[in-house]
Residue, then its C-alpha position, 0 to 999 in steps of 0.5 A: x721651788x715649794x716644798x712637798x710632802x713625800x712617803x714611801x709605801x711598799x705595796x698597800x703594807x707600808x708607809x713612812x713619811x721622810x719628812x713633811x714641810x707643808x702647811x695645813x692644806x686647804x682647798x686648792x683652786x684649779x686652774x680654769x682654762x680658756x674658752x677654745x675656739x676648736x673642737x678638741x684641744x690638750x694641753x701637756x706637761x713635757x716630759x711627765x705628760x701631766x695634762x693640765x687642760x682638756x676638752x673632748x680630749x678622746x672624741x676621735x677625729x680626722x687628724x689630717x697633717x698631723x698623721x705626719x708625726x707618726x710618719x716621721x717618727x717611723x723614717x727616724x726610726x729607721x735612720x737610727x736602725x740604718x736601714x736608710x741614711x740621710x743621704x739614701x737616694x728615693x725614686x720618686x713613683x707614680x703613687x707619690x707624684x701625683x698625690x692630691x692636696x699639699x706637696x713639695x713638688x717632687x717629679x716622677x722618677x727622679x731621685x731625692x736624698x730622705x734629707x730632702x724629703x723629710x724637709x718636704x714632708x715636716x716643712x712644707x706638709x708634702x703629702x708627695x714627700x710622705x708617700x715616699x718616703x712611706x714606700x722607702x721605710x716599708x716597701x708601699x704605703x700600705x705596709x707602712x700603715x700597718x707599721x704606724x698601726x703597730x707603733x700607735x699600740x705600742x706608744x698607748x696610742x689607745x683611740x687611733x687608727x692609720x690608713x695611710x701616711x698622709x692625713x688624706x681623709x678616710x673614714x677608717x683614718x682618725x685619731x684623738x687630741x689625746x692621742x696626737x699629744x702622746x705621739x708628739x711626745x714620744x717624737x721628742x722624747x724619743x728623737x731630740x736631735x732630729x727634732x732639733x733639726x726640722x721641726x723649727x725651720x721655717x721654710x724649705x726651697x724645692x724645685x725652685x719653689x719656696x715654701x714656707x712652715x705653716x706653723x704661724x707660731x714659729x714667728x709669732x713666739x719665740x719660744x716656739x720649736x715646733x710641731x705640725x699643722x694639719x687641714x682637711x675639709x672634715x678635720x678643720x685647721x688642726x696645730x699640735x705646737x712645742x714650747x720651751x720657757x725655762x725649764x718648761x715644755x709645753x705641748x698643745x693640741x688643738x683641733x678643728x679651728x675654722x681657720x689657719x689664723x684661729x689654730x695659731x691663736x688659739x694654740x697660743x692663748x692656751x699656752x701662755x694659760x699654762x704658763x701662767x697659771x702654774x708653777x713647775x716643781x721639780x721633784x728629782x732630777x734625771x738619775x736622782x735615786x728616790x729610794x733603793x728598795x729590797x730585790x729578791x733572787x739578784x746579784x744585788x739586793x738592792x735597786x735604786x729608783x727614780x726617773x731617766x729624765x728631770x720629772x718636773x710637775x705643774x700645780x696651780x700658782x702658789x700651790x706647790x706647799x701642798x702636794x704630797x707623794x707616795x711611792x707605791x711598789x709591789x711587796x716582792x721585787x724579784x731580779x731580773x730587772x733592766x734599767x728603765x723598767x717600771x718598778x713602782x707608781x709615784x702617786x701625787x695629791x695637791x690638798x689631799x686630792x689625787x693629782x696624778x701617778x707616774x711611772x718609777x723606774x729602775x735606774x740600774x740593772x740587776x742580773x740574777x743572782x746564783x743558784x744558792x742565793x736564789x734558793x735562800x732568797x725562795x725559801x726566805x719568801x715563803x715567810x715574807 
């Protein structure tokens, strides 16, 4: 692991370096990426969601099967709430049977287990499985895209639109490679047992038919866990792939390739880029205090800060001397404050370049304090 710089700055108002270990910085090559055979491609540092490639990265597009993502992290969300079980029984309706392109052959009327049916809609791409599950989780297909609608805001997901559960095409039903990037992210992050689970089964049997995972990378590459492909005529072959080498994970999106083979080779040739044109360092792990900055009106006067998960960053190969970090926060920090609440920006520079701000967050909890020393604490900020 290289060595980098670190300071703190309270606000604009404040700055103390903890110590410096690089060498005189010189300019530092970036990366430069491969020549994609797609329309729109990312390429993303899990979990920090550091981006180290892109290419028309906000352009919105169709984003066909890939919409499934969202799907399934709506269903997971609901098992975590138990409003559905694994093993809750779905009718299957009229809606979902006949539903066109990809299916897991699902009958009308009969029952199947939500089990089942995430299998049928993440391994076989069951737009039959999405549907009912769909009508599971909010009653009709309509009420769930307004659910997905509500979580694609609430994720920063800034340049999407759903209008359905599926991917099926619609002019009002598009997404960006940046987007589908979070999203996959957040599915991770968010539900890593259930991840565990699917995303890596390389095919599923129903109704006596087998069906193998589409994602070509699940036996070209070991590494590869997961995620989605997607196909429609508009879309082109679209593949958001997962890969974990060590302690790294690397999310791709790559989309409108003009074949299955192309999606799964692409992906790939932009993976093993990140991997081997950068190094991972990594800065503090899960829980590690960077700092305990002073609070006002709390119970304590204290709170320490840092990240609810290891926060490794990627530079270029041999570059990690040069980068340098400054916390920034603001000059009052006032209680109350909950655990994992943002409490300031880890602002990055590689050779005295910006290179990057990550969230700080709250790593415990701090109650109001009493009414006097809420009056002290007042008093005492007037001349702060």
């Amino acid at each position: 692991m290289s060595f980098f710089r670190f300071s703190i700055a309270l606000g604009a108002f404040f700055a103390a370096p903890l110590f410096s270990l690089a060498a005189p910085a010189p300019d530092v090559l970036m990366p430069v990426p491969p020549a994609l055979a797609a329309r729109a491609w990312v390429l993303m540092e899990f979990p920090s969601g550091q981006v180290l490639g892109e290419e028309k990265a906000d352009e919105q597009r169709p984003p066909a099967s890939l919409t499934k993502l969202m799907s399934a992290y709506l269903v997971f969300s609901a098992l975590r709430r138990k409003t559905l079980t694994l093993s809750s029984a779905v009718k299957i309706s009229e809606k979902a049977w006949k539903s066109t392109g990809s299916r897991m052959f699902a009958r009308v009327d009969e029952t199947v287990p939500i089990d089942a049916l995430l299998k049928g809609m993440i391994i076989q791409s069951g737009n039959d499985a999405s549907i009912a599950l769909a009508e599971a989780v909010a009653g009709s297909e309509e009420a769930f895209a307004a659910m997905m609608n509500r979580e694609a805001e609430r994720l920063g997901m800034k340049r999407t639109h759903f209008v359905n559960a599926t991917g099926l095409p619609h002019p009002d039903h598009y997404s960006t490679a940046r987007d589908l990037s979070a999203l996959a992210a957040a599915l991770i992050r968010d539900f890593p047992d259930e991840y565990a689970r699917y995303y890596s089964m390389k095919e599923f049997s129903y109704q006596g038919i087998k069906q193998a995972n589409r994602n070509r990378l699940l036996w070209l590459d070991e590494s590869v866990d997961g995620m989605k492909t997607g196909f429609t005529e508009s879309a082109g072959f679209c593949l958001i792939a997962s890969s974990r080498r060590g302690e790294r994970r690397l999310l791709s999106v790559v989309m409108g390739t003009d074949s299955d083979a192309a999606r799964a080779h692409e992906s790939l040739k932009l993976l093993n880029w990140g991997y081997q044109s950068f190094d991972a360092i990594r800065l503090y792990r899960s829980g590690q205090s960077l700092s305990s900055l002073r609070v006002w009106k709390g119970g304590a006067n204290t709170v320490k800060t840092g990240f609810l998960e290891d926060f490794l960053i990627s530079v270029p190969k041999h570059a990690g001397e040069h980068l340098e970090a400054r916390l920034m926060t603001r000059p009052q920090i006032v209680a109350p404050i909950r655990k994992g609440q943002t409490i300031g920006v880890l602002k990055l520079s590689l050779a005295g370049h910006p290179y990057g701000e990550y969230p700080v967050r709250a790593l415990e909890d701090v109650p109001m304090g009493s009414r006097l020393s809420r009056f002290f604490d007042s008093v005492r900020l007037w001349f702060f």
